[in-house]
Each structure stands twice: as C-alpha cells, then as structure tokens.
py3Dmol code that shows the C-alpha trace and the ligand (Angstrom):
import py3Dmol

protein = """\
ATOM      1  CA  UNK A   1      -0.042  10.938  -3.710  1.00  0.00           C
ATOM      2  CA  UNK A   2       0.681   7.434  -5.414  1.00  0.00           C
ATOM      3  CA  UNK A   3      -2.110   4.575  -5.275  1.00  0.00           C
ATOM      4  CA  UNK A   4      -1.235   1.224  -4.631  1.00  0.00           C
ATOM      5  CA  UNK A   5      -3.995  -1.573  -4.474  1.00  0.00           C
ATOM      6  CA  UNK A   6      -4.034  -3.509  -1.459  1.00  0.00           C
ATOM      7  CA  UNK A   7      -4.578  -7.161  -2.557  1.00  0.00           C
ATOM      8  CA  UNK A   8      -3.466 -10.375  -4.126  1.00  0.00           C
ATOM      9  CA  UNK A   9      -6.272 -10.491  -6.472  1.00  0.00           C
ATOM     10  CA  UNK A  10      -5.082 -10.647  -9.765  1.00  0.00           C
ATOM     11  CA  UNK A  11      -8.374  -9.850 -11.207  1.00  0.00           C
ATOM     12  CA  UNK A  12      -8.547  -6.779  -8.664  1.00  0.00           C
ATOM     13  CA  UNK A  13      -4.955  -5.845 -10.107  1.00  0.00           C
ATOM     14  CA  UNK A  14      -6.338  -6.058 -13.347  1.00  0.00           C
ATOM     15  CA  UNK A  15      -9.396  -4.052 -12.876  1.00  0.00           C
ATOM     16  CA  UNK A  16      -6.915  -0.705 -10.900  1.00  0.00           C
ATOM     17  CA  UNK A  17      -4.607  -0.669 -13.669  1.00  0.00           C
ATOM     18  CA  UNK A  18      -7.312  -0.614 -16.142  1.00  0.00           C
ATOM     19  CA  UNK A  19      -8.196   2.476 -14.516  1.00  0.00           C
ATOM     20  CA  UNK A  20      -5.202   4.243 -15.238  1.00  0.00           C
ATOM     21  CA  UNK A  21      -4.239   4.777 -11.573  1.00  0.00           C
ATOM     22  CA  UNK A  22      -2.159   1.589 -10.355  1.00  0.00           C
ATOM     23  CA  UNK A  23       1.400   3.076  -9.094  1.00  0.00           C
ATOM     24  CA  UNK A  24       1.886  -0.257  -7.357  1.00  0.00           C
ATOM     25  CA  UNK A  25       0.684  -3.386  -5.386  1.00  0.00           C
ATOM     26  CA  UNK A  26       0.542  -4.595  -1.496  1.00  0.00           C
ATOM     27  CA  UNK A  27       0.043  -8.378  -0.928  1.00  0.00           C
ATOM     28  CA  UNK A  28       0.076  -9.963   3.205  1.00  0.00           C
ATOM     29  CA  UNK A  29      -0.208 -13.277   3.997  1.00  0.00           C
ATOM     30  CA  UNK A  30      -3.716 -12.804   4.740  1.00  0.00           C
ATOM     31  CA  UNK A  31      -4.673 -11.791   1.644  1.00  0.00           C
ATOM     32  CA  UNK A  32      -3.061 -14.440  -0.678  1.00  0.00           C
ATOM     33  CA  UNK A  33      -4.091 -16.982   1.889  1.00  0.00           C
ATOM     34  CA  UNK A  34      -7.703 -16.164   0.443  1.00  0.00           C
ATOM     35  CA  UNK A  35      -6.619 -16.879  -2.975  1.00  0.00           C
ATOM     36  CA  UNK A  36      -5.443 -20.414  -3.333  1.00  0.00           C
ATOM     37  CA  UNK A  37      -2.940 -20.012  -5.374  1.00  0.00           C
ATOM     38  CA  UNK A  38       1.167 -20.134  -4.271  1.00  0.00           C
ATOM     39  CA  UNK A  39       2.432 -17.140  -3.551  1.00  0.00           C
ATOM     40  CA  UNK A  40       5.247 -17.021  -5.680  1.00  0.00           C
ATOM     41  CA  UNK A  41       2.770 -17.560  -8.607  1.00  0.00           C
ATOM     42  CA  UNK A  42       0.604 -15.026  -7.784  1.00  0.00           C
ATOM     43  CA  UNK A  43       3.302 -12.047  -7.206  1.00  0.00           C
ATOM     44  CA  UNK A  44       4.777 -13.533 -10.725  1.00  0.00           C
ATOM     45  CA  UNK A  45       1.186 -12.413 -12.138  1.00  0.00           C
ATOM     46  CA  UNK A  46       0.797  -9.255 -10.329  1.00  0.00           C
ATOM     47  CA  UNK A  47       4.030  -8.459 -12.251  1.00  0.00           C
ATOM     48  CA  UNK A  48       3.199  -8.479 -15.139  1.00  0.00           C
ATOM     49  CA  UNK A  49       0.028  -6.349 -15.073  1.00  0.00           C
ATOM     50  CA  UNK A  50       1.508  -3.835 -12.898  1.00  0.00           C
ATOM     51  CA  UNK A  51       5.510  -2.254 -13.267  1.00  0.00           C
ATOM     52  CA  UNK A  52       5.123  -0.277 -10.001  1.00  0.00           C
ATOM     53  CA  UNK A  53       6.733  -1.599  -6.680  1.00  0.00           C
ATOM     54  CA  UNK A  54       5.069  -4.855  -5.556  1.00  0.00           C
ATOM     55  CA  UNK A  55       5.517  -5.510  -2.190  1.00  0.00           C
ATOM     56  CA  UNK A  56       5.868  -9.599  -1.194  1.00  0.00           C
ATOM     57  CA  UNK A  57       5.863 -10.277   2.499  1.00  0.00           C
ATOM     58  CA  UNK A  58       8.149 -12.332   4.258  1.00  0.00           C
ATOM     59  CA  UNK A  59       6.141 -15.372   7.210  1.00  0.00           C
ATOM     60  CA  UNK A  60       9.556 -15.868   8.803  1.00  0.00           C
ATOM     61  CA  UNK A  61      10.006 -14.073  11.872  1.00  0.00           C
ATOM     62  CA  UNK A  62      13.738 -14.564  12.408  1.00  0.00           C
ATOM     63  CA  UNK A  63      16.593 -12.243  10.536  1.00  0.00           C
ATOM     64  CA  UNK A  64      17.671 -15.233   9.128  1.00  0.00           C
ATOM     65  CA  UNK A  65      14.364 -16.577   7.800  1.00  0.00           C
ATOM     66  CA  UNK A  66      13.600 -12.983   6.446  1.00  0.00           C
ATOM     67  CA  UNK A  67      16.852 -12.527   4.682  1.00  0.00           C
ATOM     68  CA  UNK A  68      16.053 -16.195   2.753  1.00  0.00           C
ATOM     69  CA  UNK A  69      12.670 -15.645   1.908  1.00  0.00           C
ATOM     70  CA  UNK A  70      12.937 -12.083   0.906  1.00  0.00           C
ATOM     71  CA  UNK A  71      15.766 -13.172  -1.383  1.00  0.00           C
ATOM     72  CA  UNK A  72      13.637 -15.634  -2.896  1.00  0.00           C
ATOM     73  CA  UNK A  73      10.868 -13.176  -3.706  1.00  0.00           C
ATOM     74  CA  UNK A  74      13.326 -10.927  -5.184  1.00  0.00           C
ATOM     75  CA  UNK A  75      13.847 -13.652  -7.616  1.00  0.00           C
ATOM     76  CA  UNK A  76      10.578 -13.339  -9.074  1.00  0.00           C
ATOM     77  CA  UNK A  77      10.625  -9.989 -10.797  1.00  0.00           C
ATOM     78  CA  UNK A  78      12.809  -6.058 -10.420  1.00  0.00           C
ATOM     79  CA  UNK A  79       9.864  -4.467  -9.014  1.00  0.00           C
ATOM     80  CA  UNK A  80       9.237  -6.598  -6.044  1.00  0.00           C
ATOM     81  CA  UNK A  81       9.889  -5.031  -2.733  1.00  0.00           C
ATOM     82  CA  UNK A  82      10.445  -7.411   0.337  1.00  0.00           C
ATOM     83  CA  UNK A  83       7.739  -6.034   3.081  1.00  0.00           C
ATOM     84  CA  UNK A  84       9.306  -7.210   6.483  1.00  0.00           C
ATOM     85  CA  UNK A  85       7.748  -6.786   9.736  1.00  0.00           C
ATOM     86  CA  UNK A  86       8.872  -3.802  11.743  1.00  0.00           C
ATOM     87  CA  UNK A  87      10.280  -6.025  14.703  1.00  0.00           C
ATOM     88  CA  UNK A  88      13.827  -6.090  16.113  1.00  0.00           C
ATOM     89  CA  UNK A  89      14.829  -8.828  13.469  1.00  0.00           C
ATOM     90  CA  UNK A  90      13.145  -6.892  11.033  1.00  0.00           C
ATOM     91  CA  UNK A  91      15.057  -3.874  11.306  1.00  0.00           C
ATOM     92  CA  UNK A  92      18.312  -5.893  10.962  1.00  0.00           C
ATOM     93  CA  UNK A  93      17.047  -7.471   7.392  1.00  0.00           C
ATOM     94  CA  UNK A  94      15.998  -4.187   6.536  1.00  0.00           C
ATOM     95  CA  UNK A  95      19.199  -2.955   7.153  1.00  0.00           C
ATOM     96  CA  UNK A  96      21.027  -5.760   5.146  1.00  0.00           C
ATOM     97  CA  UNK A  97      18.661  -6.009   2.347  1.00  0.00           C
ATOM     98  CA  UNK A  98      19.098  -1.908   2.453  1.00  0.00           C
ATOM     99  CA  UNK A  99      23.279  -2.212   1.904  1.00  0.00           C
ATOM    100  CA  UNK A 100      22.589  -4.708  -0.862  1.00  0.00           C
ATOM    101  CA  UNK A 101      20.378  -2.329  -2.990  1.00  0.00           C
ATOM    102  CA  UNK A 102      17.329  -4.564  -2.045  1.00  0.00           C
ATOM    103  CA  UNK A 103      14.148  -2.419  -1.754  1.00  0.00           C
ATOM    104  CA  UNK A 104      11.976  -2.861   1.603  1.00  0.00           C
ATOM    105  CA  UNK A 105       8.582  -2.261   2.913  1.00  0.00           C
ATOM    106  CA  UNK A 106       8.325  -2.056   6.650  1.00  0.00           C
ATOM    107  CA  UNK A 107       4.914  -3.457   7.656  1.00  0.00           C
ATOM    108  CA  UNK A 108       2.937  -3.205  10.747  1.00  0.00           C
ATOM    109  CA  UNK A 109       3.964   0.290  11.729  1.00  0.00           C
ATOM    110  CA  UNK A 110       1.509   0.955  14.890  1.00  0.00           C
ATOM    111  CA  UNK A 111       3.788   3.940  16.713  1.00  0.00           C
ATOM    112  CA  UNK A 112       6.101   6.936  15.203  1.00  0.00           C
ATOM    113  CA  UNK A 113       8.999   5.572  16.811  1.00  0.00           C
ATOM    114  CA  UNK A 114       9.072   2.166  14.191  1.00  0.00           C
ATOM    115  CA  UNK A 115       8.896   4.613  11.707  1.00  0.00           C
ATOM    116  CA  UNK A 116      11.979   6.830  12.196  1.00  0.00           C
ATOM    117  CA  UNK A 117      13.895   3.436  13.008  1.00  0.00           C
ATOM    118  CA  UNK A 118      13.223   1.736   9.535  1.00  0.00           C
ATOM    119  CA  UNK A 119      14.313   5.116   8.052  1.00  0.00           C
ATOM    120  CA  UNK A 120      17.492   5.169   9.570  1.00  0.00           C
ATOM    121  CA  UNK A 121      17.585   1.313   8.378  1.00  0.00           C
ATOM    122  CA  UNK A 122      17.313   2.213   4.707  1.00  0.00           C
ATOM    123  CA  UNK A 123      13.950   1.466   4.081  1.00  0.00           C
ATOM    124  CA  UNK A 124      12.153   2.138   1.110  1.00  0.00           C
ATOM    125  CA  UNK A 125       8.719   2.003   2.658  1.00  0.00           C
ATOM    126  CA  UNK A 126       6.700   2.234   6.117  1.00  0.00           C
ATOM    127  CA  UNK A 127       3.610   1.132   6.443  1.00  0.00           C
ATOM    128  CA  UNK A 128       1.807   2.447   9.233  1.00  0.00           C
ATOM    129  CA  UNK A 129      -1.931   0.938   9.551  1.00  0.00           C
ATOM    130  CA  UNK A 130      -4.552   3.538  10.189  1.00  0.00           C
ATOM    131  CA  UNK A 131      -7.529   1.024  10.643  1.00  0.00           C
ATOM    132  CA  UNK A 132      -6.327  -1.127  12.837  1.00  0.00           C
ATOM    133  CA  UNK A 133      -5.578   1.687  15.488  1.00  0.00           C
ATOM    134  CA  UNK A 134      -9.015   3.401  14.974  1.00  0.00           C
ATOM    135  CA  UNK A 135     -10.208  -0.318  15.817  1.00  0.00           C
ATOM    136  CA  UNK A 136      -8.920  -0.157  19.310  1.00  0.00           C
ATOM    137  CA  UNK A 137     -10.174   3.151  19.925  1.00  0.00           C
ATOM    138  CA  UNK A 138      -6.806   5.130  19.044  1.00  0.00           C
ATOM    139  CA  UNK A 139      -6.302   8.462  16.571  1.00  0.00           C
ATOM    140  CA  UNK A 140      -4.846   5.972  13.241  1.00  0.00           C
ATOM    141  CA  UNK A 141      -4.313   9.429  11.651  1.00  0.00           C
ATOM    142  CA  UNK A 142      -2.445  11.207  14.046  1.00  0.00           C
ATOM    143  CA  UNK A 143      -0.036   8.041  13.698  1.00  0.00           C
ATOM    144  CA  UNK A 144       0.582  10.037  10.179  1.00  0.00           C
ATOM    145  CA  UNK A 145       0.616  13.376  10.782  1.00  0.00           C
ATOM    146  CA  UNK A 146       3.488  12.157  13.409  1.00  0.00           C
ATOM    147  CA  UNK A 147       5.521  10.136  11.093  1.00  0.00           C
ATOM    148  CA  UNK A 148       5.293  12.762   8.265  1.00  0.00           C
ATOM    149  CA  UNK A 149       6.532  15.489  10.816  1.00  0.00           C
ATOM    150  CA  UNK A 150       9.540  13.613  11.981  1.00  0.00           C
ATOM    151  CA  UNK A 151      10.633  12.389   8.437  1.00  0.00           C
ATOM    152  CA  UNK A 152      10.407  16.107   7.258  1.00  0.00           C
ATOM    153  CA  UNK A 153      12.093  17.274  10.206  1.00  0.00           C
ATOM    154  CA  UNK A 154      15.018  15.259   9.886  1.00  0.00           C
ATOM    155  CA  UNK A 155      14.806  14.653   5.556  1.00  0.00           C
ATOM    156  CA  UNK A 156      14.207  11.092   5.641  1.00  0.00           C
ATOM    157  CA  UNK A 157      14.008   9.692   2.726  1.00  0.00           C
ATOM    158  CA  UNK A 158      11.638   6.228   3.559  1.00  0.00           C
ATOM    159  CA  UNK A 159       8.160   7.032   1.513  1.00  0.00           C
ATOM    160  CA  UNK A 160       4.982   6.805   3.975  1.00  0.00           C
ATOM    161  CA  UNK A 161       2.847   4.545   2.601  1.00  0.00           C
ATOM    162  CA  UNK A 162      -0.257   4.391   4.575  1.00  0.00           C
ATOM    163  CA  UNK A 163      -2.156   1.153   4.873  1.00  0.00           C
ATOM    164  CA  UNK A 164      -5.191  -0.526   6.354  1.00  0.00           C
ATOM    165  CA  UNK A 165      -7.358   1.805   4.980  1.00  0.00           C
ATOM    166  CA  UNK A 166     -10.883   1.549   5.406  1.00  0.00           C
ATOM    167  CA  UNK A 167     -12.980   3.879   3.924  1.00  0.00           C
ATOM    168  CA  UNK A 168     -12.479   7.384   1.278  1.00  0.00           C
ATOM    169  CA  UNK A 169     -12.544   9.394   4.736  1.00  0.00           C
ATOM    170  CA  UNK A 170      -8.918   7.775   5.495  1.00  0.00           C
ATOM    171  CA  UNK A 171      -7.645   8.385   1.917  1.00  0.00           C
ATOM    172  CA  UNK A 172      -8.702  12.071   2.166  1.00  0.00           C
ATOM    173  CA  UNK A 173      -6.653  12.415   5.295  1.00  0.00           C
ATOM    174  CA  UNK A 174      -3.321  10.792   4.064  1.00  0.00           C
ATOM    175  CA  UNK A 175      -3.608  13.144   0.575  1.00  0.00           C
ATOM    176  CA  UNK A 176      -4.173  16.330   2.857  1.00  0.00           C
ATOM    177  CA  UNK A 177      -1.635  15.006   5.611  1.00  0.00           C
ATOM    178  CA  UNK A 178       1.384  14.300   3.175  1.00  0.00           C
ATOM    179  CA  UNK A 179       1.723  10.397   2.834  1.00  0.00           C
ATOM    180  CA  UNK A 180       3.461   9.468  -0.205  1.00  0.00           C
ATOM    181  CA  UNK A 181       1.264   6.770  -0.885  1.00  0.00           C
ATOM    182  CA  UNK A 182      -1.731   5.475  -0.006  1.00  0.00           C
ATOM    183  CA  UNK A 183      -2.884   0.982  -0.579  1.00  0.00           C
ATOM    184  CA  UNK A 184      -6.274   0.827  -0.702  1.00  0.00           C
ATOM    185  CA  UNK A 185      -8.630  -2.014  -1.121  1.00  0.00           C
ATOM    186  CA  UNK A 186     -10.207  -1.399  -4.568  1.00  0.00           C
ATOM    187  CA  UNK A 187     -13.588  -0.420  -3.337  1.00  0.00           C
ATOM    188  CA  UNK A 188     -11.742   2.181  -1.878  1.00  0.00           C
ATOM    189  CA  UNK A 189     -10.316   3.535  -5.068  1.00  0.00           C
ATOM    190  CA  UNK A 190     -13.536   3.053  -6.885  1.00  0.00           C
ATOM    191  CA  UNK A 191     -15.329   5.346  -4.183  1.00  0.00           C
ATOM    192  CA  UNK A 192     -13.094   8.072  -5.067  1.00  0.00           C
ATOM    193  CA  UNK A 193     -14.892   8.735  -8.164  1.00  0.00           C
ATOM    194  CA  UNK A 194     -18.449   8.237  -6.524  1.00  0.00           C
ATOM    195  CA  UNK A 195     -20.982  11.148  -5.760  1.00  0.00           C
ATOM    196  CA  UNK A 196     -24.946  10.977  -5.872  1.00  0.00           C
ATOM    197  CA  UNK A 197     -24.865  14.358  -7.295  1.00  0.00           C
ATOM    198  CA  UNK A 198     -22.497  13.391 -10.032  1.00  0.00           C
ATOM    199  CA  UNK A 199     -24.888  10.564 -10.668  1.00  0.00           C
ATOM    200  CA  UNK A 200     -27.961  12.497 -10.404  1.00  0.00           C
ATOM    201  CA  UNK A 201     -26.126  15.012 -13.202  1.00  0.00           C
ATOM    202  CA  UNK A 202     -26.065  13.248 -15.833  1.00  0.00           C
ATOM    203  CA  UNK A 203     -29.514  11.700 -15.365  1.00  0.00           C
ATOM    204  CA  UNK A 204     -30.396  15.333 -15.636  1.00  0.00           C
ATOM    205  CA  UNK A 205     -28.134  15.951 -18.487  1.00  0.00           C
ATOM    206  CA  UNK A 206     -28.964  12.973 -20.484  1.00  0.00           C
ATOM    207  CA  UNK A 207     -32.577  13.448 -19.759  1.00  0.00           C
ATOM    208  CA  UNK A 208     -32.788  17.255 -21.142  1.00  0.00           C
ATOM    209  CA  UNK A 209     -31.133  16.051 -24.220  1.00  0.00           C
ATOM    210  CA  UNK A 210     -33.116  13.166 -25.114  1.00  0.00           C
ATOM    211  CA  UNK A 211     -36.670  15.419 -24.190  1.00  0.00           C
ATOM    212  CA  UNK A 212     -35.144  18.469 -26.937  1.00  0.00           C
ATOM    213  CA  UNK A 213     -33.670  15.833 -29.218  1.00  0.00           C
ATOM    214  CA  UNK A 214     -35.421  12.566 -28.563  1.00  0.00           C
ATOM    215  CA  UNK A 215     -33.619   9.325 -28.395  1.00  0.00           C
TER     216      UNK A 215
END
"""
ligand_1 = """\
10
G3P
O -1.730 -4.775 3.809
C -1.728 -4.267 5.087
C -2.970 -3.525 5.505
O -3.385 -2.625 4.531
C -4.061 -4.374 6.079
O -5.276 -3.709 6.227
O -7.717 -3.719 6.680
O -6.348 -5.777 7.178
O -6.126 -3.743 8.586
P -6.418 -4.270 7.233
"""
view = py3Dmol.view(width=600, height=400)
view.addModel(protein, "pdb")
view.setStyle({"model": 0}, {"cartoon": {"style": "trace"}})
view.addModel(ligand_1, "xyz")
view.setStyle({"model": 1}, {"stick": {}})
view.zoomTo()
view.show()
C-alpha cells in the first residue's frame, strides 16, 4: 500500500520523506488555510521535497471554476494532481481534465456509488473519508471494503486512496482491505513504528550490554 502524508506542512513533508516512506502528498483547503502561506507557494514547495503525486484542491464549485483553477495548479509542477470534489460538476471536470491527460483526485467520497462514477470519469484517484463517517455513527470501513469490491469486480482502474484517517487502527484496515493508498496525518505514520514492547526491548538490550560490558 502507498503512503501519502495528509498535510500542507512543508516541514511535515520534510520530516515523511526523511523517513523513506513519502509516495505522495494530500493538501485541502483546510489544511493550507492553517498555514499562511498562498497556496500556490506552498504546493510549489511540497514539490520539490516530494516527486510522488501531489494532490492541489480546487475552492470553485462550478465545472467552469474547477476546470480554471485546476489548470492553474497544473502549472505549478508534473506531479500535481487536481483533487475535485465528487459533485455533479465535479464529475464533468473530472471527465475533461481525464481526456486531456490531466491526473485527478476525487475528494469527499462518502458512498460507493461516487466511487464507481469517478472511475468511469477517468479518475486517477478516490478519496473516500473513513473518519468522517465513523463520526456520524456510520461503518467508514465498510465504505472500503465496498469500493474495493466493485472496482475489482468490474477492473477499474481509479486507485483507492483512503483518507481522513484517524488513528493506526484505520491504516491497518485499508492495508488488509486492499486500498491502494492510504494519506495519513504524520502522527499517524509515526505510530506505525511505535510499540511499548519494542521500546521496553532495547532498554533491556542496551541495559544487559552495558551491565557485561560497562558503558
Ligand atoms: O484530506 C482529506 C481528509 O483526509 C481529511 O481528513 O480528518 O479532516 O476528516 P479529516
């Protein structure tokens, strides 16, 4: 499963690819509205610290308003990929960016339906968001084990990327349900490599060593 970061920090950027596991980037509005910088800047950055797919989101909410901003943040470097909402209108920029060899990232994927519509539309990515389900009370999982069934069923070729994930628990379930990828906040990815007992082994280790050999 490939790891994208979920964030427009660049420092956070930074600190994932460092750790040799950075297969790409997700920005929102939301998160680059916390970083005062402009956007366009800020994917520029992201850029060059990380070659992967970056996705830049489009505010417009009209086909038309998509199509100009997404071909704006195309401008900015090869890798970015235009994340459009998965509305109506954003099916038909999908579908036009699609014919013009323009990658896309279907955002705010809440039902398996979206899904296999933004496949058929050429998209490059769905994002379907687990956490925000969970936080009205509904299965955010199941919302991938769905969307991975149909896309297998039929060989679609849009890559699941699972998003508004919360917690390790969520990443577990996307690597053993099949998503493609998985954007993660970074605390996210640093849990993966976090264990008490791992901790508590090399305080045993270290501390056998230095008692036989001293230092
Ligand atoms: O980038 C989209 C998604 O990952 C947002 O997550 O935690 O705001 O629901 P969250």
């Amino acid at each position: 499963m490939q790891l994208y970061l979920d964030s427009a920090s660049l420092n956070e950027v930074k600190q994932a690819a460092d750790l040799g596991v950075l297969d790409g980037v997700t920005t929102n509005p939301s998160l680059i509205a916390k970083e005062g910088v402009p956007y366009s800047k800020r994917l520029e950055e992201i850029c060059k610290v990380c070659s992967g797919p970056v996705s830049a989101e489009v505010i417009a909410t009209d086909f038309a308003g998509m199509m100009r901003e997404g071909k704006e943040h195309v401008k900015i470097a090869p890798q970015i990929v235009v994340k459009l909402p998965s509305t109506l209108d954003g099916l038909k920029a999908c579908k036009a960016f699609s014919d013009d060899g323009i990658k896309t990232n279907l955002t705010l994927c809440f039902q398996p339906l979206q899904a296999m519509m933004v496949a058929k539309a050429g998209a490059f990515l769905v994002s379907p968001f687990i956490g925000r389900l969970d936080d009205i009370g509904q299965d955010g999982m199941q919302l991938i084990r769905d969307i991975r069934a149909i896309y297998d069923t039929y060989g679609m070729k849009t890559k699941l990327l699972a998003a508004s994930i919360r917690h390790t628990n969520h990443l577990l379930h996307c690597a053993l349900a099949g998503a493609d990828v998985a954007t993660c906040p970074l605390k996210v990815i640093t849990d993966c490599m976090k264990h008490p007992l791992t901790d508590k082994g090399i305080e045993i280790f270290v501390n056998d060593y230095k008692k036989a050999f001293g230092g």
